[in-house]
Residue frames as qw, qx, qy, qz and C-alpha x, y, z in Angstrom:
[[0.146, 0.319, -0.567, -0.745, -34.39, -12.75, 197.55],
 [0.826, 0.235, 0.274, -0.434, -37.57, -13.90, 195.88],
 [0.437, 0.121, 0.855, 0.253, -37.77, -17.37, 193.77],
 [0.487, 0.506, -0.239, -0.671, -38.31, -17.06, 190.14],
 [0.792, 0.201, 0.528, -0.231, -39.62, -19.57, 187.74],
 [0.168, 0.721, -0.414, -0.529, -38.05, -20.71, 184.73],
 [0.971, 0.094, 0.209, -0.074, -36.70, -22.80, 182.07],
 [0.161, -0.807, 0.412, 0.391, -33.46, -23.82, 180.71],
 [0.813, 0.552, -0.169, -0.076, -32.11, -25.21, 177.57],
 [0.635, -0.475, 0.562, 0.235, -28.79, -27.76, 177.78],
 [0.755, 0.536, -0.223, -0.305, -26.74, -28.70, 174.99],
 [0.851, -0.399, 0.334, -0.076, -24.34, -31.42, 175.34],
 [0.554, 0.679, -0.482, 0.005, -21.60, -31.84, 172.63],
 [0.420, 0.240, -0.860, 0.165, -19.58, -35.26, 173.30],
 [0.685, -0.415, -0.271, -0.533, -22.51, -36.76, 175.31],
 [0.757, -0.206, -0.474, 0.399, -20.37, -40.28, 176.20],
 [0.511, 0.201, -0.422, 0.721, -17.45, -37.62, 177.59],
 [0.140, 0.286, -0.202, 0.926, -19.49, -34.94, 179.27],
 [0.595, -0.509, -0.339, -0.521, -22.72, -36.06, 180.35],
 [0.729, -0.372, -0.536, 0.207, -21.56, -37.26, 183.67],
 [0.149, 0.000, -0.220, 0.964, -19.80, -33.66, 184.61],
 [0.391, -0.158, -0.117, -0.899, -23.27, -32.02, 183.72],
 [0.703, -0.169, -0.667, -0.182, -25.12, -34.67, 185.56],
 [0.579, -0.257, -0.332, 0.699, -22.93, -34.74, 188.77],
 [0.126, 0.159, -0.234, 0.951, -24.19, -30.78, 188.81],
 [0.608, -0.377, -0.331, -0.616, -27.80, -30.92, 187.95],
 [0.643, -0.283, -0.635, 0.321, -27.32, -33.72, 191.36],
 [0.475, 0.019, -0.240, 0.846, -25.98, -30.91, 193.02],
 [0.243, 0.111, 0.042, -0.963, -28.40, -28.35, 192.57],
 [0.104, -0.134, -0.930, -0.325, -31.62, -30.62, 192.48],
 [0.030, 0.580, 0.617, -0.531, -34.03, -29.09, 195.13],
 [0.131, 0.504, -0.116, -0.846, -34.22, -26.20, 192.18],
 [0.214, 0.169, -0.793, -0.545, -35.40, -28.44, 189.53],
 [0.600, 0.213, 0.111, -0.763, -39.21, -28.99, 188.92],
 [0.805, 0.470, 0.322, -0.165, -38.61, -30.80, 185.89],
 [0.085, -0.530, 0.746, 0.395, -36.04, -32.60, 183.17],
 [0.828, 0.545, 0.065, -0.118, -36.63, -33.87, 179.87],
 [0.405, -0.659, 0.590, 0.233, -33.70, -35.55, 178.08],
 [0.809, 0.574, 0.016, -0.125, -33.31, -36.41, 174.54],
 [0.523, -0.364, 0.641, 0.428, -29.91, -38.30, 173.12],
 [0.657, 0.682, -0.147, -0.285, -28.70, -37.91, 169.73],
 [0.812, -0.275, 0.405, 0.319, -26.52, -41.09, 169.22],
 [0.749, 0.576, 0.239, 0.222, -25.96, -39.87, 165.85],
 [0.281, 0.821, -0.038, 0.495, -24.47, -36.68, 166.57],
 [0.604, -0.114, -0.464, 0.638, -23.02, -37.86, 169.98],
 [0.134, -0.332, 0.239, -0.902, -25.19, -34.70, 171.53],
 [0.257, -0.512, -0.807, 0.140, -27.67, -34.62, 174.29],
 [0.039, 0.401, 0.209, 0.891, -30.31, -32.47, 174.82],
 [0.332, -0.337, -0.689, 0.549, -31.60, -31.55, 178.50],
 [0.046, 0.550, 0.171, 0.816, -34.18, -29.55, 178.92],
 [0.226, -0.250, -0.655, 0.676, -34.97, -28.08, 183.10],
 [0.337, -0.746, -0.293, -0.494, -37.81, -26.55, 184.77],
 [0.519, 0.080, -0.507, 0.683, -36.63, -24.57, 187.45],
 [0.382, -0.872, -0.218, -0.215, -37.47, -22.51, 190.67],
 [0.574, -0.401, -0.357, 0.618, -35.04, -20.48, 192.58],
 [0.062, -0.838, -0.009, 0.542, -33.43, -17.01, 193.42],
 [0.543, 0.779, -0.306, 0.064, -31.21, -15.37, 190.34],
 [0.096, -0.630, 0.770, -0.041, -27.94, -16.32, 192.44],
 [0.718, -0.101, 0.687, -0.049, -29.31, -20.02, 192.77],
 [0.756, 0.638, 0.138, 0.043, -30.17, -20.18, 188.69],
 [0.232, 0.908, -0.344, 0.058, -27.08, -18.25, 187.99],
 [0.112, -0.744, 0.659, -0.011, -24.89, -20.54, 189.61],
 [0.774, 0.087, 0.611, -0.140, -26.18, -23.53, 188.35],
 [0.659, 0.737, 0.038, 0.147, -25.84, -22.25, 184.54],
 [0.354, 0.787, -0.502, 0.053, -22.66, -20.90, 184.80],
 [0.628, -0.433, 0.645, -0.030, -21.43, -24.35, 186.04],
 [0.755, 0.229, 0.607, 0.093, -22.89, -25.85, 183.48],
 [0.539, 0.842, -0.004, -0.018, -21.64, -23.08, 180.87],
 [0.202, -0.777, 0.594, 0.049, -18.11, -24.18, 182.46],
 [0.764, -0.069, 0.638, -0.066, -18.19, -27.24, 180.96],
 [0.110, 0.404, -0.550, -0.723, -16.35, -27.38, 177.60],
 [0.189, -0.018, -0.814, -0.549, -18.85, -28.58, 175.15],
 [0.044, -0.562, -0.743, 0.362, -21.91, -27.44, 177.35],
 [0.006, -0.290, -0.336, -0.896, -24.51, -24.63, 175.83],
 [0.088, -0.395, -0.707, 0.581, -26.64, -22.99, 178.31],
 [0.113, -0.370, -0.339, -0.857, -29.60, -20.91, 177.76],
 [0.059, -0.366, -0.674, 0.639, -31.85, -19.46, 180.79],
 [0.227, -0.487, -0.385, -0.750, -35.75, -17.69, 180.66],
 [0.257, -0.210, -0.804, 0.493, -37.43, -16.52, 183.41],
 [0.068, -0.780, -0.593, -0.187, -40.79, -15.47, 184.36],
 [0.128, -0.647, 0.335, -0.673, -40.82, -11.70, 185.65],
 [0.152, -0.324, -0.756, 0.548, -40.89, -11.79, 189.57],
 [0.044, -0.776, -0.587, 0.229, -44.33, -10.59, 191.33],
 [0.021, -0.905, -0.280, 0.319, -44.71, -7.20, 190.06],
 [0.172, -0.527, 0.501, 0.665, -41.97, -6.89, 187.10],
 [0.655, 0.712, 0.139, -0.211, -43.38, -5.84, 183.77],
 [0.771, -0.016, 0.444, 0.456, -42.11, -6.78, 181.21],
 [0.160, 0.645, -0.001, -0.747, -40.94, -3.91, 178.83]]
């Protein structure tokens, strides 16, 4: 299966309680990850995580829907076409 480029969008809702689940995955699935930005909002006790990624769809796919198992985790996924998929 071909690698696809991308990017994803984290939200984090109870930061203290849940960053370390959503941490402990991104660990997990690190060889796929390009790039991570990370913004804390102490105010609002959210954290915002944002990934540059390379893999197949099953590797991306099962990285988000880990992290979309995580109560108070919001996932959001773009990806470039692959080699020769137009966009319609």
């Amino acid at each position: 299966m071909e690698k696809r480029i991308g990017v994803v969008g984290i939200i984090v809702e109870n930061r203290l309680e849940n960053a370390p689940r959503v941490n402990a995955i991104l660990s997990e699935h690190a060889r796929m990850i390009l790039g991570r930005m990370g913004i804390p909002d102490q105010e609002r006790n959210v954290g915002l995580i944002t990934l540059v990624i390379e893999g197949t769809t099953d590797e991306i796919g099962a990285l988000t829907g880990k992290l979309g198992s995580v109560p108070g985790v919001a996932v959001k996924t773009a990806l470039a076409p692959a080699k020769g998929e137009r966009k319609a």
